[in-house]
Structures are given as structure tokens and as C-alpha cells.
C-alpha positions in Angstrom: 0.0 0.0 0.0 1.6 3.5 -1.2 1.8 6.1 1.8 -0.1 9.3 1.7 3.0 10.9 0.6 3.8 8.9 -2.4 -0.3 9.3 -3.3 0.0 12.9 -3.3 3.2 12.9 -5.3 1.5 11.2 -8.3 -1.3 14.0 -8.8 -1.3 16.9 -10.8 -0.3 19.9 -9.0 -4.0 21.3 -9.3 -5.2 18.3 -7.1 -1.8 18.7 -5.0 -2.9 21.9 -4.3 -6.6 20.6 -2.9 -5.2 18.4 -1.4 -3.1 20.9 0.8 -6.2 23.3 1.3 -8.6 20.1 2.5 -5.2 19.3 5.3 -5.2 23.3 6.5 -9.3 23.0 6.7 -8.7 20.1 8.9 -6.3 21.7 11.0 -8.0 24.9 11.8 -11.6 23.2 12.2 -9.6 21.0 14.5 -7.8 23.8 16.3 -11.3 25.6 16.8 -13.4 22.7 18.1 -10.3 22.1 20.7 -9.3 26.0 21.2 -13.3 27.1 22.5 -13.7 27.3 26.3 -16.4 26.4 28.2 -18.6 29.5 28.6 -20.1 29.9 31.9 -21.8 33.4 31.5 -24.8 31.9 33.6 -23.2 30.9 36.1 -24.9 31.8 39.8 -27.9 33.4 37.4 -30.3 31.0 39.7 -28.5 31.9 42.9 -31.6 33.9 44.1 -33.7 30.3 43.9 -31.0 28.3 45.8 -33.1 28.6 49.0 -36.4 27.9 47.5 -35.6 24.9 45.1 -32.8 21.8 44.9 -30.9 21.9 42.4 -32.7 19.0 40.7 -35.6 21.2 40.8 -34.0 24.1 39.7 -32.6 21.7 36.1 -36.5 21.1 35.9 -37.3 24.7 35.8 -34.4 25.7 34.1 -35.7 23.3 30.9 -39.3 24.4 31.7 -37.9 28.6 31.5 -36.4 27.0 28.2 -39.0 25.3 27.1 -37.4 22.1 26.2 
């Protein structure tokens, strides 16, 4: 079986140059779905309910508020 290398080698340079562009898209989409941290922006947005509900009660009305 012929490495990736050698199978590049035998195209055209047209497809060569696809080829390169497809590897960079791969990269960066990889680098962005790794590179994104968590966002936490809501956190302790429920913290006036913490003495009225648990916190399983709170997830319920969270995805009720939602409406999922």
C-alpha cells in the first residue's frame, strides 16, 4: 500500500494543491473545536432560587424557563 505521501506525489499539482487546502481546513476546524472554552456566563444566574428549590428542581425549571 503506497503512503499518503507517495499518493499525493502522483497527482497533478491542481489536485496537489486541494489536497493541501482540505489538510489546512482540517487543522483549523480541529484547532477551533479544541481552542473554545467552556462558557459559563450563567453561572450563579439562579443563585436567588438556591433557597427555594434543589438543584434538581432548579434543572426542571431551568428546561421548563427554556422550554425544552
Amino acid at each position: 500500500m503506497k503512503s499518503l505521501e507517495e499518493l499525493i506525489r502522483e497527482l497533478p499539482p491542481d489536485l496537489r494543491k486541494e489536497v493541501e487546502d482540505f489538510a489546512r481546513f482540517l487543522l483549523e476546524r480541529r484547532k477551533a473545536a479544541h481552542g473554545k472554552p467552556i462558557r459559563q456566563s450563567w453561572a450563579g444566574a439562579l443563585r436567588e432560587f438556591k433557597d427555594r428549590f434543589t438543584a434538581l428542581e432548579l434543572q426542571k425549571k431551568a428546561l421548563e424557563w427554556r422550554g425544552d
